[in-house]
C-alpha positions in Angstrom: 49.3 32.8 63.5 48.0 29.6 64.7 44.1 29.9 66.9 43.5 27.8 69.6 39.3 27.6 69.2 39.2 24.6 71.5 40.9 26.4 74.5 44.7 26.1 75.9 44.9 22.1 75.9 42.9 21.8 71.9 44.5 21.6 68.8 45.1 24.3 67.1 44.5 25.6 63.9 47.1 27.7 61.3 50.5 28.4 61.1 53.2 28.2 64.3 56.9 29.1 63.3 57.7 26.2 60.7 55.0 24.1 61.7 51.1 23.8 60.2 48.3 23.0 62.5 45.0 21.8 60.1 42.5 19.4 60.8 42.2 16.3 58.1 38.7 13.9 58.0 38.4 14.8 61.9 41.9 14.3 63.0 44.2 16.8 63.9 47.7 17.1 61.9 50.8 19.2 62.3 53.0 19.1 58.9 56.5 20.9 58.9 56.7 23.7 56.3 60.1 25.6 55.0 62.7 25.8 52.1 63.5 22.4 50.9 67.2 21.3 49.5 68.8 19.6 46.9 66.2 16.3 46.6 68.1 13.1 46.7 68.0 10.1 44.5 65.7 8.3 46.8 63.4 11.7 47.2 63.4 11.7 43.3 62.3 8.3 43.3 59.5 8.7 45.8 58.4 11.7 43.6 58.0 9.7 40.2 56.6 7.0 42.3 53.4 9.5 42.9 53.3 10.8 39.9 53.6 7.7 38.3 50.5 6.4 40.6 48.5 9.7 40.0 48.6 9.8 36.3 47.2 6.0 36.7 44.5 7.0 39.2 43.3 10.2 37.0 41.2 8.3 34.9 39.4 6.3 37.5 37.5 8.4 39.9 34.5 6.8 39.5 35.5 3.2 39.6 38.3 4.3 42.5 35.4 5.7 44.6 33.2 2.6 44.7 35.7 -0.4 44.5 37.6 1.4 47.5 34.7 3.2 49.3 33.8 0.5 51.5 37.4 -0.3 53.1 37.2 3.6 53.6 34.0 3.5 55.6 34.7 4.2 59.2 38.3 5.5 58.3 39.9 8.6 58.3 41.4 7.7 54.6 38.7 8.1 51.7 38.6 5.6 49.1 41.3 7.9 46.6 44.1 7.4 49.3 43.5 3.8 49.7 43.8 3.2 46.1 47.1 5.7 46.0 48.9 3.7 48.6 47.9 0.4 47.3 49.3 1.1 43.8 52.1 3.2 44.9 53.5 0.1 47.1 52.4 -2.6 45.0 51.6 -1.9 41.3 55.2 0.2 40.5 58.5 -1.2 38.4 61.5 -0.6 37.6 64.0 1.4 38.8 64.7 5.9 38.7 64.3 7.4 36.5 62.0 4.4 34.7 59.5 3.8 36.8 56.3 2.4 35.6 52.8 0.3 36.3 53.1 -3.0 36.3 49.3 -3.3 35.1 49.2 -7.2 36.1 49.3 -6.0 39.7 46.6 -3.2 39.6 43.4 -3.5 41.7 41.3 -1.1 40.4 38.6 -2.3 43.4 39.4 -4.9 46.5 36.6 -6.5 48.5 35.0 -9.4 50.1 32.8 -10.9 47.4 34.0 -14.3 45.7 35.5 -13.7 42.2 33.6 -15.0 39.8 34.9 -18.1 37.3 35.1 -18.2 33.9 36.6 -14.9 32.9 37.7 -14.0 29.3 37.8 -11.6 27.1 38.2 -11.8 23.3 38.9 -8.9 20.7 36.0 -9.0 18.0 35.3 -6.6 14.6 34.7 -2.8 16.3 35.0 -4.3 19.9 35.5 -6.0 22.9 33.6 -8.9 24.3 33.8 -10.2 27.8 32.2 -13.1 29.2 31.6 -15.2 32.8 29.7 -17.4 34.6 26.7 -16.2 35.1 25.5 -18.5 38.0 24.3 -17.3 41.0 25.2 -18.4 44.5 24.7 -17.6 48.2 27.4 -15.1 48.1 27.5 -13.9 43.7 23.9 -12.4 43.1 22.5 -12.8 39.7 21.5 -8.9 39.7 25.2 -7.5 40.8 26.4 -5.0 38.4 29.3 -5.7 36.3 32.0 -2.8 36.3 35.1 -3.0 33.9 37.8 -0.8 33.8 39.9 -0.3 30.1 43.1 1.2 30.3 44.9 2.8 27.4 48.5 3.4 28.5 49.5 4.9 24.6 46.4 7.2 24.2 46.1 8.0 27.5 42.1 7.5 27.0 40.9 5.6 29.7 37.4 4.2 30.0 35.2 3.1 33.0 32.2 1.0 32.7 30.3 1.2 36.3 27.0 -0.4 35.5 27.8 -1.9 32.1 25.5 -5.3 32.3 24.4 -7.2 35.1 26.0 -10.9 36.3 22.6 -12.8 34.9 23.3 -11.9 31.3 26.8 -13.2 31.1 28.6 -11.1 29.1 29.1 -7.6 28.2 30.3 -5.6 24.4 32.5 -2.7 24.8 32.3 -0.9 21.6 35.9 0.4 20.2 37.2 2.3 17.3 39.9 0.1 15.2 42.7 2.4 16.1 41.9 2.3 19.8 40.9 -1.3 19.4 44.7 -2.3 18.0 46.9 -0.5 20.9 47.8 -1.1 23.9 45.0 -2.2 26.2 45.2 -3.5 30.2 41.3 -4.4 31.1 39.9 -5.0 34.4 36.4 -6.1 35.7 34.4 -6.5 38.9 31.3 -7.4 40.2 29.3 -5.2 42.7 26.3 -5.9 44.6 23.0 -4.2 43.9 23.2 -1.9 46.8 26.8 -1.4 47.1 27.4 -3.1 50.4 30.1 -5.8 48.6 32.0 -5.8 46.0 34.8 -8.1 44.5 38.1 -7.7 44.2 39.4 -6.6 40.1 40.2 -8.8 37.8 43.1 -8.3 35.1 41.7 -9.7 32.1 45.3 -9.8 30.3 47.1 -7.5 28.1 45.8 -6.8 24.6 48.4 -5.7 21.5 51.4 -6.0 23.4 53.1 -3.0 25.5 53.6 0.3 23.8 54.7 3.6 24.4 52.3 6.9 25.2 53.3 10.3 24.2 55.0 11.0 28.1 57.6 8.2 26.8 58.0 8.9 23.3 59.2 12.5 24.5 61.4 11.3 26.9 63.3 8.8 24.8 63.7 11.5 22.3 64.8 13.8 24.6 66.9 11.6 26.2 68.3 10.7 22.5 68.8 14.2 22.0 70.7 14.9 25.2 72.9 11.4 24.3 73.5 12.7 20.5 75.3 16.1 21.9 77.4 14.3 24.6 78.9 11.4 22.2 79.8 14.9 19.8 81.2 16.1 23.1 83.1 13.2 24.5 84.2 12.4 20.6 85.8 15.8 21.0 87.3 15.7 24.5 88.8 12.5 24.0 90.8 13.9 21.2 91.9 17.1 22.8 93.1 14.7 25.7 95.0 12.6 23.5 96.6 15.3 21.4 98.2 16.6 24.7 99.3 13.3 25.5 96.6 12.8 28.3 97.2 16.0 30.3 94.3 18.2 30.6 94.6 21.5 28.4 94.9 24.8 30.1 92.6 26.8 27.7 89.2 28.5 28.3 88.2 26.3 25.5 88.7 23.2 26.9 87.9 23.9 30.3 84.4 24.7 28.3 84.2 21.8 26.7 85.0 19.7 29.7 81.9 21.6 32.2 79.2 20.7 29.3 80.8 17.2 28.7 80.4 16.5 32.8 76.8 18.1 32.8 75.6 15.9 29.5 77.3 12.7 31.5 75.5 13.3 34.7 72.2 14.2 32.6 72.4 11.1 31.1 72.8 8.7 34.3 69.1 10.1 35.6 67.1 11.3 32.2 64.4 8.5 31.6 63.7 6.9 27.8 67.1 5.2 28.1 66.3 2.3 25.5 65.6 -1.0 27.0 
């Protein structure tokens, strides 16, 4: 039952047949609720496409609230949507079932201020050093606070840095362990000003080590080399029973059997992700 607290004309407020009535950041919604069918390819897409973006996002709260906060000011989004629709539309590869980040497009914060020149990074013994020009200007502040963002796609073990050094010392140490240090790493940086009312758009510093693969992929490519071991046993089978009846399909429980799981592996295997390359 749905409550009309605003009178006859106002929005109201719970449940109506199949329809939801809920106010969101001030604004009144209506979604549609009910049983939902078969999903289609495109559905299944649009589902890995947000879980995809919100394993990405998990590790960034912090750095997602203040690099997006301002463009949220004023808004009904908050800062997390803006981020999730940026990254869902932009930062995303491939094709389903293999959809992935493409970390050279992420934005971990977007703003006004200038980017700053001179970025680098450089791997060192038990670390990471990055480095800029620390000059000052009308617009880049010499006491803006430096924020870097390190992702670690294989571990999984993401790390944000919001007030890690400030622009006037011109460079920052992120201390790593040598396993950490040696895998995978996409790093990011921005500049914020001292009392948060700019801040720069991210930087991708570059990939470090080459791509690997995290624990979610390993499983699926050896479930997917699982799946693609049974069927070639399968199809190795029901091509022979085919050709030892001369290409008419047998009559027998057996084969009939056979065939079902053959056609179930096949399908499997045209949607299960880990396909190699």
């Amino acid at each position: 039952m749905a409550i009309a607290s605003n009178g006859p004309h106002g929005h109201l407020n719970g449940k109506v047949g199949n329809l939801v009535f809920y106010m969101l950041n001030g604004q009144p919604v209506v979604r549609l609720i009910g049983r939902k069918g078969k999903p289609s390819t495109l559905q299944l897409a649009n589902y890995q496409e947000m879980a995809v973006t919100t394993k990405l996002l998990s590790g960034m709260g912090g750095f997602i609230k203040l690099g997006y906060g301002l463009q949220a000011r004023g808004t009904v989004h908050n800062a997390h949507n803006l981020a999730t629709s940026y990254h869902k539309k932009q930062a995303l590869t491939g094709e389903y079932p293999n959809i992935r980040i493409d970390y050279s497009k992420v934005k971990v914060s977007q703003g006004h201020m200038p980017e700053t020149a001179d970025l680098k990074i450089e791997k060192l013994a038990g670390g990471l050093e990055i480095t800029w020009d620390p000059t000052p200007t009308t617009d880049l502040q010499h006491n803006d606070s430096v924020m870097v963002m390190i992702c670690c796609p294989e571990s999984g073990k993401d790390r944000e840095y919001l007030n890690i050094a400030r622009r006037s010392e011109g460079k920052c140490f992120i201390p790593m362990y040598e396993e950490a240090l040696n895998q995978q790493i996409e790093p990011y940086i921005s500049f914020i000003s001292a009392d948060g009312e700019k801040v720069s758009d991210s930087v991708y510093l570059g990939n470090l080590n080459g791509t690997g693969k995290n624990a979610s992929e390993k499983q699926e490519e050896e479930k997917y080399q699982r799946v693609k071991t049974r069927f070639d046993q399968l199809e190795s089978n029901y091509s022979a029973q085919l050709k030892a009846n001369y290409g008419e399909i047998p009559k027998n429980k057996a084969f009939k059997t056979l065939e079902k799981e053959y056609k179930v592996l096949k399908k499997q295997l045209e949607h299960l992700p880990g396909k190699p390359g």
